[in-house]
C-alpha positions as CSV (number, residue, x, y, z in Angstrom):
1,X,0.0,0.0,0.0
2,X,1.1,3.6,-0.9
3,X,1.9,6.1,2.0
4,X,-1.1,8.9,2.2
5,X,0.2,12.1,1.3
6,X,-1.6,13.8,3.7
7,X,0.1,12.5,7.1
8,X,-2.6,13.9,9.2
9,X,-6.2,13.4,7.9
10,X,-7.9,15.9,10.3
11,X,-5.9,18.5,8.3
12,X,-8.6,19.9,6.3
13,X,-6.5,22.0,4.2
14,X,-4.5,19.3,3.6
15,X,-6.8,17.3,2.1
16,X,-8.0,20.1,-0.4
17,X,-4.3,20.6,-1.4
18,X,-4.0,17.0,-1.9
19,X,-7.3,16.8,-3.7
20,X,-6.0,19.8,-6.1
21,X,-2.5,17.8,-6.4
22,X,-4.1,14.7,-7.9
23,X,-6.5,17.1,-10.0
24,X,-3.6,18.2,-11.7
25,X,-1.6,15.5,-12.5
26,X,-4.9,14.1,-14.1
27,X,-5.5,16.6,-16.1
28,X,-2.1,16.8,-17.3
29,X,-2.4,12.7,-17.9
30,X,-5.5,13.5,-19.9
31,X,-3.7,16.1,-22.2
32,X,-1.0,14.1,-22.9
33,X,-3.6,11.3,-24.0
34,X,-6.2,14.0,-26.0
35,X,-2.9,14.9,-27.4
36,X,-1.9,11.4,-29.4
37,X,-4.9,12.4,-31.6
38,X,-8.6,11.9,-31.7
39,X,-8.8,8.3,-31.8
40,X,-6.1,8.4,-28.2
41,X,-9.5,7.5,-25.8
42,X,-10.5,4.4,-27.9
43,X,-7.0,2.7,-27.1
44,X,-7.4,-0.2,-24.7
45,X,-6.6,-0.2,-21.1
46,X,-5.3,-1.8,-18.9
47,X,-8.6,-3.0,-17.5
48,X,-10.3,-5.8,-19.7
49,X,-12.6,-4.6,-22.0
50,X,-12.3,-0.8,-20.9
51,X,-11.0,1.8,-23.0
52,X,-8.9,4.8,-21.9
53,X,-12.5,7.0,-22.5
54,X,-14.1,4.1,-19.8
55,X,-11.2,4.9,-17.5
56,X,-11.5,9.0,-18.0
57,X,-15.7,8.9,-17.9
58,X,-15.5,6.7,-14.6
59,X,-12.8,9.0,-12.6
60,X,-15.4,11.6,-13.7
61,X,-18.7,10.1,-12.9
62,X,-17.0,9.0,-9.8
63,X,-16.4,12.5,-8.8
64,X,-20.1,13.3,-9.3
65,X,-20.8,10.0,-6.9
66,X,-18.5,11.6,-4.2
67,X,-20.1,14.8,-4.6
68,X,-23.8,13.1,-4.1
69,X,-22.1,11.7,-1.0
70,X,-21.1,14.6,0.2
71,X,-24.6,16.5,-0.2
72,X,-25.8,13.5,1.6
73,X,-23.5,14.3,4.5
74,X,-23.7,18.1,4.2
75,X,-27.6,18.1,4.4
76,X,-29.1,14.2,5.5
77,X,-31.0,14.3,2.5
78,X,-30.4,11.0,1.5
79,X,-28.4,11.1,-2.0
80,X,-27.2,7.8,-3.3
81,X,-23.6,7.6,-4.5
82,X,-25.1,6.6,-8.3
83,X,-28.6,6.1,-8.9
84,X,-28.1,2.0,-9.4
85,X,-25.0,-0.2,-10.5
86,X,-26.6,-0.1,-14.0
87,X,-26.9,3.3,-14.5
88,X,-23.5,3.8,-13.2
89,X,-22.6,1.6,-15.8
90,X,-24.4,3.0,-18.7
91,X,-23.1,6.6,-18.2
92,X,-19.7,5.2,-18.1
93,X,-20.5,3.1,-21.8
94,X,-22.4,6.6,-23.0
95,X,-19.5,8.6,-21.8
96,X,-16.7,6.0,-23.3
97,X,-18.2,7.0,-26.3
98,X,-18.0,10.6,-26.4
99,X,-15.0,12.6,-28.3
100,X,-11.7,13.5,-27.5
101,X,-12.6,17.3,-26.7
102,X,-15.3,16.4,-24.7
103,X,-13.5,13.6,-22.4
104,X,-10.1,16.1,-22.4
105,X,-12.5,18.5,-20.6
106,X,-13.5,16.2,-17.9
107,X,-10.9,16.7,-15.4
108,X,-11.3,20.9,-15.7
109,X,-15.0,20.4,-14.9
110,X,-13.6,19.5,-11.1
């Protein structure tokens, strides 16, 4: 297991640097990708049967899941990571599909 790179988890501001850290370096990630050319996100991954587009739309749709998680926590309305398993799954095939400009501009939506 990786050491955390934010020794003390209390540390609040911390966390958001850490968050902003890994933000970065997977934006810059996604760049270099968008920048082997439009067909870059319909290379395989490492994962079977995913694409680097799965890969991109799931760290993005995963984001959206934390956020519900967090409105959950902020107000006790109760706000489900995804909707179901298979709608997770659908927007990741839906968002797989989309083009290189639109899955490059993932990351900066966060």
């Amino acid at each position: 297991m990786l050491p955390s790179p934010i020794p003390d988890k209390r540390d609040i501001a911390a966390s958001i640097a850490a968050v902003d850290d890994a933000t970065t370096r997977l934006s810059a990630v996604v760049d270099t990708v968008r920048d082997g050319g439009p067909d870059a996100f319909t290379a395989p991954s490492l994962l079977p049967e995913w694409s680097i587009g799965h890969i991109v739309t799931h760290l993005a749709r995963n984001a959206d899941g934390f956020r519900n998680l967090l409105i959950w926590a902020r107000t006790g309305a109760e706000t489900p990571m995804y909707p179901s398993e298979e709608s997770r799954d659908r927007d990741i095939e839906a968002g797989a599909r989309r083009s290189a400009a639109e899955l490059a501009a993932l990351p900066a939506e966060y």
